[in-house]
C-alpha positions in Angstrom: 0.0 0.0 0.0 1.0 3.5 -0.5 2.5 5.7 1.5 2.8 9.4 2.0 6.6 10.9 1.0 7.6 14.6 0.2 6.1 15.6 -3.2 2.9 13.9 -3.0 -0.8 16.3 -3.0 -2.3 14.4 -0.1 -5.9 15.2 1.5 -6.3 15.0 4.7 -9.2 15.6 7.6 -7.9 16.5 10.7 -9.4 18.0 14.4 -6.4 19.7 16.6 -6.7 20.5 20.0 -4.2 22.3 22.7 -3.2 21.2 26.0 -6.1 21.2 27.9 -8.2 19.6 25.2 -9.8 22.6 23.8 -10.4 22.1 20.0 -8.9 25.2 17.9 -9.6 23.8 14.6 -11.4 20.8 12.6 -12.0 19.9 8.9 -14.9 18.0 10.1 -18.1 19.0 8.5 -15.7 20.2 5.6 -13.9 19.3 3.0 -10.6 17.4 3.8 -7.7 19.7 3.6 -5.3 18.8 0.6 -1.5 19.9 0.7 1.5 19.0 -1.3 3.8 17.1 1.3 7.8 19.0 1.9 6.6 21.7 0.2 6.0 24.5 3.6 2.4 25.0 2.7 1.6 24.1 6.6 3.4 23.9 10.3 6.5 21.9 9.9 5.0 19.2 12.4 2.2 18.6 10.9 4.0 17.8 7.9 6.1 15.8 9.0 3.2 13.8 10.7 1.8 12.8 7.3 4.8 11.0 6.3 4.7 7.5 5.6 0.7 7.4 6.3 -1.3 5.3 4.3 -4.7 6.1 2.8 -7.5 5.4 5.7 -4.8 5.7 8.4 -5.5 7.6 11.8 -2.8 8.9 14.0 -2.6 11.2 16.6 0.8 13.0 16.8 1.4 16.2 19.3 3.7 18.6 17.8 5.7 20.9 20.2 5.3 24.7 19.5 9.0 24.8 18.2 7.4 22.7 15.5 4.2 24.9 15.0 4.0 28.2 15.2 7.0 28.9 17.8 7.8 30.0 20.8 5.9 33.1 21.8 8.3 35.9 21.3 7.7 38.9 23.6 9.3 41.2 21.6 6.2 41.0 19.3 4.5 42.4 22.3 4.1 46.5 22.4 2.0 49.4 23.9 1.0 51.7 21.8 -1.2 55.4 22.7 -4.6 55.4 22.7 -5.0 58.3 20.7 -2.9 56.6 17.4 -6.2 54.9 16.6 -8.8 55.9 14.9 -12.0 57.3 17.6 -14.0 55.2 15.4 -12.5 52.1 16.0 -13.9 49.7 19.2 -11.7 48.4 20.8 -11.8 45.6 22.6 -9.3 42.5 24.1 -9.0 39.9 21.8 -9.3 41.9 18.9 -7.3 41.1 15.5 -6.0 44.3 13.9 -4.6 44.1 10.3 -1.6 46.3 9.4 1.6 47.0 7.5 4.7 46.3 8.6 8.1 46.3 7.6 8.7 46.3 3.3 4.6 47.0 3.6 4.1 43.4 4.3 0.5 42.1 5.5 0.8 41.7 9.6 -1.9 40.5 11.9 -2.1 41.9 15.5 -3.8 41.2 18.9 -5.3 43.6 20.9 -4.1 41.7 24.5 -4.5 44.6 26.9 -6.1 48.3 27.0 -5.7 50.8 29.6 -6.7 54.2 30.1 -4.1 56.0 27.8 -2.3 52.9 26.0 -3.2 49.9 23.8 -1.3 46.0 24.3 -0.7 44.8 21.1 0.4 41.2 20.1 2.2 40.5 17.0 2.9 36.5 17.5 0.7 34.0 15.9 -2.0 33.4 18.5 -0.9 29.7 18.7 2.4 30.9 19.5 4.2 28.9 22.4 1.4 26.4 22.5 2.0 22.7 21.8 -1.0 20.9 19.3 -2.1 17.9 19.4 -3.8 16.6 15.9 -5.8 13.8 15.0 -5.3 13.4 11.4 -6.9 10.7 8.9 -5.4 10.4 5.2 -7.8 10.7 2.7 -6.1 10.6 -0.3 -2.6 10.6 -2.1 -2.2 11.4 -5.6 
C-alpha cells in the first residue's frame, strides 16, 4: 500500500486540540484539507506527521510549539497610545488588527491589553508557544 513521502498532493481531515483539550480547529463537517507534502504550505509538524501514512490511516501526533507556530516571542508584544487609533475604531481584548509592517508586508495583530491611555498589542501567531495535538486521517494521495 501507498504511502505518504515529500512531493505527493495528499488530503487530509484532521481536528487539533491544545493542551487542555480545547479544539482550535477541525475539517470536520468540511472538505478534507489537501496539501503537497515538503513543500512549507503548513506547520513543519504537521508535515512531517503525514509522512509515511497510508490512505484510511489515523494517527494522533502532538507537535511541540517549536514545530508549530514557535515560541511566543515577547518582543512581538508593544504598547501603543490610545490616541494613534482611529475614535471610530472599538476596541476591545481579543481583537485582531490588520496592518503594514516592515517592506509593507501584511501583519496581523492582537489587541491583548487596554488601559486608560495605551493599547497591548500582540504581534505573534495566536498559537504561539502552545503545543498541538492533531488527529489526522489520510484521505487521499495522488
Amino acid at each position: 500500500m501507498a504511502e505518504a513521502k515529500s512531493g505527493d498532493t495528499v488530503s487530509v481531515h484532521y481536528t487539533g486540540t491544545l493542551e487542555d483539550g480545547t479544539v482550535f480547529d477541525s475539517s470536520e463537517g468540511r472538505a478534507p484539507l489537501s496539501f503537497t507534502v515538503g513543500s512549507g504550505q503548513l506547520i513543519r509538524g504537521f508535515d512531517a506527521a503525514v509522512v509515511g501514512m497510508s490512505v484510511g490511516e489515523t494517527r494522533t501526533v502532538t507537535i511541540v510549539a517549536e514545530d508549530a507556530y514557535g515560541d511566543h516571542d515577547e518582543r512581538l508584544v508593544h504598547g501603543v497610545e490610545r490616541a494613534a487609533f482611529p475614535p471610530d475604531l472599538e476596541l476591545e481584548v481579543g481583537r485582531a488588527l490588520s496592518v503594514r509592517g516592515p517592506g509593507d508586508q501584511p501583519m496581523r495583530l492582537t489587541i491583548v491589553e487596554i488601559e486608560d491611555d495605551e493599547v497591548t498589542l500582540d504581534g505573534n501567531h495566536p498559537l504561539a508557544g502552545e503545543d498541538l495535538t492533531f488527529k489526522i486521517s489520510l484521505v487521499t494521495i495522488e
